[in-house]
C-alpha positions as CSV (number, residue, x, y, z in Angstrom):
1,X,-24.3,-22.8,-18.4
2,X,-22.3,-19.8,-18.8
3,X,-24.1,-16.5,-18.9
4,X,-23.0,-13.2,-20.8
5,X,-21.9,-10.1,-20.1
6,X,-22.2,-11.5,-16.4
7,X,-24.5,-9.0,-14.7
8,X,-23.9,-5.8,-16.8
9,X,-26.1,-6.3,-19.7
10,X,-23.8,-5.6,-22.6
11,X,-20.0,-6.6,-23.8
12,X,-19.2,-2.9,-24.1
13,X,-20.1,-2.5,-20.4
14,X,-17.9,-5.5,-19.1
15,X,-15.3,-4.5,-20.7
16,X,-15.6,-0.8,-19.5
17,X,-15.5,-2.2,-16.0
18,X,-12.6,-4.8,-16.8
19,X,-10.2,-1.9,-17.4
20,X,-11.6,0.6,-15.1
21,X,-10.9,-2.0,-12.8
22,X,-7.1,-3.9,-14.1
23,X,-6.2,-0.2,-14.4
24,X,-7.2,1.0,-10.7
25,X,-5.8,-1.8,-9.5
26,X,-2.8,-1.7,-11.1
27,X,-2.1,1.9,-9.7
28,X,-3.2,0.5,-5.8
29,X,-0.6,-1.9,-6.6
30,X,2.5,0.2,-7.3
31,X,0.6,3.0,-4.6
32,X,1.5,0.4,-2.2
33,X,4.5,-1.1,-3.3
34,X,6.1,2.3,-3.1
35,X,4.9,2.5,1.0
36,X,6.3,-0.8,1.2
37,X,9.7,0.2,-0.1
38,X,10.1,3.9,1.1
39,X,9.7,2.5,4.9
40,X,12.0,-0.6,3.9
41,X,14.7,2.1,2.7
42,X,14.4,3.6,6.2
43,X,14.5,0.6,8.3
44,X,17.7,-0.5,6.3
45,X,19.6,2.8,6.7
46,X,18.7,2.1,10.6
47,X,16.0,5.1,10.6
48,X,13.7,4.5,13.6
49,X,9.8,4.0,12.3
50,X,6.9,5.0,14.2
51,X,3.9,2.7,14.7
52,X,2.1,4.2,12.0
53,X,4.8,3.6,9.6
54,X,4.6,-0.4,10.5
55,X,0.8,-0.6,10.6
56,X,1.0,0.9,7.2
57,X,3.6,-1.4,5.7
58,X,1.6,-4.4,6.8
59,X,-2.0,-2.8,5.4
60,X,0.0,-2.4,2.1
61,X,1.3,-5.3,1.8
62,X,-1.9,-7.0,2.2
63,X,-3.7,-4.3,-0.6
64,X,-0.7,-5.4,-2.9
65,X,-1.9,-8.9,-2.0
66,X,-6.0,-7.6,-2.8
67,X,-5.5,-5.3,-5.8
68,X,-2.4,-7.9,-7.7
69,X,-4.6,-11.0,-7.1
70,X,-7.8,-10.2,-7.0
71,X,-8.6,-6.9,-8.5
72,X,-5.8,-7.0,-11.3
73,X,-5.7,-10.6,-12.3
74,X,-9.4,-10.5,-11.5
75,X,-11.8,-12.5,-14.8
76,X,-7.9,-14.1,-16.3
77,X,-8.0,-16.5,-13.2
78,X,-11.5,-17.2,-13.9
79,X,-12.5,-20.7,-15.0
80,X,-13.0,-20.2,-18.9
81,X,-16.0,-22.3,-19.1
82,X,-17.7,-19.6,-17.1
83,X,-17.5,-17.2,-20.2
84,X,-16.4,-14.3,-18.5
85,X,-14.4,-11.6,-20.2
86,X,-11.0,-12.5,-20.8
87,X,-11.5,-15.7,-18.4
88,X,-8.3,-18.1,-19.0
89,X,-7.8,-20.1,-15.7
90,X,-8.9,-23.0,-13.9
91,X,-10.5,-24.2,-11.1
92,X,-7.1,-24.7,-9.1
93,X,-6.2,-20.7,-10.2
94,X,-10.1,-19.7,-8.9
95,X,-9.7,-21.2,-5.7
96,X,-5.7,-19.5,-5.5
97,X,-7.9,-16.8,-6.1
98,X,-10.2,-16.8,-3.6
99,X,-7.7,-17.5,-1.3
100,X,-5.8,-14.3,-1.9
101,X,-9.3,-12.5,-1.8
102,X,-10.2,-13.8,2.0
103,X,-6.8,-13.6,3.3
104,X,-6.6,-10.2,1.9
105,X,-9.3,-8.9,3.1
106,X,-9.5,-10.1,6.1
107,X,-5.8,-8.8,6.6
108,X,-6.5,-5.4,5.2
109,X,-10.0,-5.3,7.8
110,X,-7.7,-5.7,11.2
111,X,-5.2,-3.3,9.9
112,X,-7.4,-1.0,9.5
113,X,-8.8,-1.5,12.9
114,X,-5.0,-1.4,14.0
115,X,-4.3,1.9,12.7
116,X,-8.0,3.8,13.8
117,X,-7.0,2.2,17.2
118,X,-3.3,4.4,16.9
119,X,-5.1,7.3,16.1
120,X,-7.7,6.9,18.3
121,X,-5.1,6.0,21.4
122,X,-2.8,9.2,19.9
């Protein structure tokens, strides 16, 4: 039994929050794609990085991981029986989901630990 609108009452609604949320995502995602690159550009000219630098390569790679995945993809990789918003996926692309969604978050939790423990030793 699918149920509309999921929890927000009206179509108008879910599909305010679908694009509020595709687009934030979407700009997390290139946010942290261009960490990930300007630190790549220094370690390939031979540019020494700082532990900082590192822990923040590896926190954005997992938030490209989150906000791509999870966040951006979010309702398409949703069964479409469920009758969600723009839902297109399947069970095997929900589950690829939800992998993505633990392993992501779980990665983004210890790097941020990592990195208040640099400052906090700093």
């Amino acid at each position: 039994f699918a149920f509309p609108f999921s929890c927000l009452g009206s179509a108008r609604n879910e599909l305010i929050v679908a694009i509020v949320t595709k687009t934030g995502a979407f700009l997390s995602t290139i946010g942290s794609s261009l960490i990930v690159s300007d630190i790549a550009k220094k370690v390939r000219s031979g540019k020494e990085t700082d532990p900082y630098q590192r822990i923040m390569v590896g926190l954005s790679i997992f938030d490209v991981l989150v906000s791509f995945f999870v966040l951006f993809l979010g309702t398409w990789m949703v069964p479409k029986e469920t009758g969600w918003l723009w839902a297109i996926g399947n069970t095997s692309s929900c589950s690829a989901q939800g992998f993505f969604f633990l392993f992501g978050f779980a990665g983004e939790a210890y790097y941020q630990a990592a990195i208040s423990l640099n400052i906090l030793l700093l």
